[in-house]
C-alpha positions as CSV (number, residue, x, y, z in Angstrom):
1,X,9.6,-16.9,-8.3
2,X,13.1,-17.6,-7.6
3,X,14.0,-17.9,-11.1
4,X,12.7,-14.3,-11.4
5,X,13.7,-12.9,-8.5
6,X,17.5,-14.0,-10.0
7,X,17.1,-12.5,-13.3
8,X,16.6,-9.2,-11.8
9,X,19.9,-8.0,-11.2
10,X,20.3,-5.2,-9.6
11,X,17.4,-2.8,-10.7
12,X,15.6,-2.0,-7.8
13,X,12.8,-0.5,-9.7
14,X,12.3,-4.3,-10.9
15,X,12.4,-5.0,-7.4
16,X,8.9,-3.7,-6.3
17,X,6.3,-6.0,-8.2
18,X,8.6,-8.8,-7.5
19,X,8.4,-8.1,-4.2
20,X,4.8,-7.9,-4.2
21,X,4.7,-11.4,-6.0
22,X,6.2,-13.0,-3.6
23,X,3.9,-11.5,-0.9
24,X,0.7,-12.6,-2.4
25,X,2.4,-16.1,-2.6
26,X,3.1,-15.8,0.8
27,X,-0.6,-14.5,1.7
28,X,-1.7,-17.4,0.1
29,X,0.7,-20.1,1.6
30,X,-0.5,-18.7,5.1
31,X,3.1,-17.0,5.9
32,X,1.1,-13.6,7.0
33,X,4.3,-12.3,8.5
34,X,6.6,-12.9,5.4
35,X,4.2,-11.3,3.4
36,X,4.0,-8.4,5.4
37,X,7.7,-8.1,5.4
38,X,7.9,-8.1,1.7
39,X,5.2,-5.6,1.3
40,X,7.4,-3.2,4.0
41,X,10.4,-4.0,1.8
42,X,8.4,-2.7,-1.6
43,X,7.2,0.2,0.1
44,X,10.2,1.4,1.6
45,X,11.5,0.7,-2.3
46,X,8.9,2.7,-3.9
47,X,8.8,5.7,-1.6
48,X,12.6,5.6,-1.8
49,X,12.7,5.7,-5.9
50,X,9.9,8.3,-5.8
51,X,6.8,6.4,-7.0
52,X,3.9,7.2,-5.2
53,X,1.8,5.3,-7.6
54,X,3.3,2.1,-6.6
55,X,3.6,3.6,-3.2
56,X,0.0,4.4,-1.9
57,X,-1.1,0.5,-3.5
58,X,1.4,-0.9,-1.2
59,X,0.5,0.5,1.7
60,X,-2.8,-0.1,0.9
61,X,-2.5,-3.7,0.7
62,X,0.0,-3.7,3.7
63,X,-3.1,-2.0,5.5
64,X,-5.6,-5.1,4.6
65,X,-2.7,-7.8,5.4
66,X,-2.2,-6.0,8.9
67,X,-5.9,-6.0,9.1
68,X,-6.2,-9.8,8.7
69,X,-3.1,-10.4,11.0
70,X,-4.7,-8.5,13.6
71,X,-2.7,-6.0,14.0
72,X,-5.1,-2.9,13.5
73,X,-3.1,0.4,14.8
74,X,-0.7,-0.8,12.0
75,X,-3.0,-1.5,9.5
76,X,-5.0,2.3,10.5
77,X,-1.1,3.8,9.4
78,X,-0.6,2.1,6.3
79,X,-3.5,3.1,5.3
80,X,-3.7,6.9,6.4
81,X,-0.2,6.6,4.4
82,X,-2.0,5.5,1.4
83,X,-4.5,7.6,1.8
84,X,-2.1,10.7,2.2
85,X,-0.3,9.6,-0.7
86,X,-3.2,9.8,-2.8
87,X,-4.1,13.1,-1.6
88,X,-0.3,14.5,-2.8
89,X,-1.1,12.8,-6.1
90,X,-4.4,14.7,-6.5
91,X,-2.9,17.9,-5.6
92,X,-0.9,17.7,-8.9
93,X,-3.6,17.3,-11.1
94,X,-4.5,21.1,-12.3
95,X,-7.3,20.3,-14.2
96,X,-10.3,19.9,-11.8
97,X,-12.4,17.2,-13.8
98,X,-8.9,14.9,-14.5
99,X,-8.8,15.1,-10.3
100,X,-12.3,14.5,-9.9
101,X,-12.1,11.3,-11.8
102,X,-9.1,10.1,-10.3
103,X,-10.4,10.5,-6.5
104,X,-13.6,8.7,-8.2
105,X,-11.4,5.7,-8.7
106,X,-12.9,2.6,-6.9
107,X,-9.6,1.5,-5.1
108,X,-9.0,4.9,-4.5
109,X,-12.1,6.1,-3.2
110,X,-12.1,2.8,-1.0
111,X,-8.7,4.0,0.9
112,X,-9.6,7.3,1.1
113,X,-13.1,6.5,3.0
114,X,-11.8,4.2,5.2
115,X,-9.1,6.2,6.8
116,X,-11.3,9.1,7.0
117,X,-13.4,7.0,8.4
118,X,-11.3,5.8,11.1
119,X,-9.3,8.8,10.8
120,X,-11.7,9.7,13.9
121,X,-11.7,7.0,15.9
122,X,-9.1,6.8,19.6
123,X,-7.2,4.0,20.3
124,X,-10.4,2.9,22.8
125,X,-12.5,2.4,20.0
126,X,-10.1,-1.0,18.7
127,X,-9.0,-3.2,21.8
């Protein structure tokens, strides 16, 4: 990963998946933390180069990392993020059946319940 990380130079567009490489090795290797601040670092990238394709998966994954660390007001912003992302990217879709079967989308579908979902909930309702 270092290797590649190297080779990248200085496009940050390249950046973003290697970022998110190096937090699913972290994941993996038990650093939660140093995952988590890789995925913050991709997001920031992503929504700062205007991709909210790259963007609202980010987040989303941030969301499930916060989740396992605990941390669950976090993980509830990331992904209302994600979830508000994907809404923005619906909105540009004219034709009603394309939009339709983009909100279908598994992963999609699964962000979007989930923060409506807790889209209700008060801070009481998660210690």
């Amino acid at each position: 990963m270092q290797r590649l990380g190297e080779g990248l130079g200085p496009n940050r567009r390249y950046r973003i998946p290697y970022l998110r490489s190096l937090a699913v090795l972290a994941a993996w290797e038990g650093h939660s933390e140093q995952a988590i601040d890789r995925l913050r670092e991709a997001a920031w990238l992503a929504a700062d180069l205007g991709l909210p394709a790259e963007h609202w998966q980010i987040q989303a994954a941030l969301a499930m990392l916060l989740e396992a660390a605990g941390d669950s007001a976090q993980a509830r912003t990331a992904r209302a993020s994600a979830a508000r992302i994907i809404q923005e990217l619906a909105q540009g879709i004219k034709d009603e059946a394309l939009r339709t079967s983009f909100l279908a989308g598994p992963q999609i579908r699964q962000v979007v319940q989930y923060a409506q979902s807790k889209a209700g909930e008060t801070p009481q309702d998660h210690p």
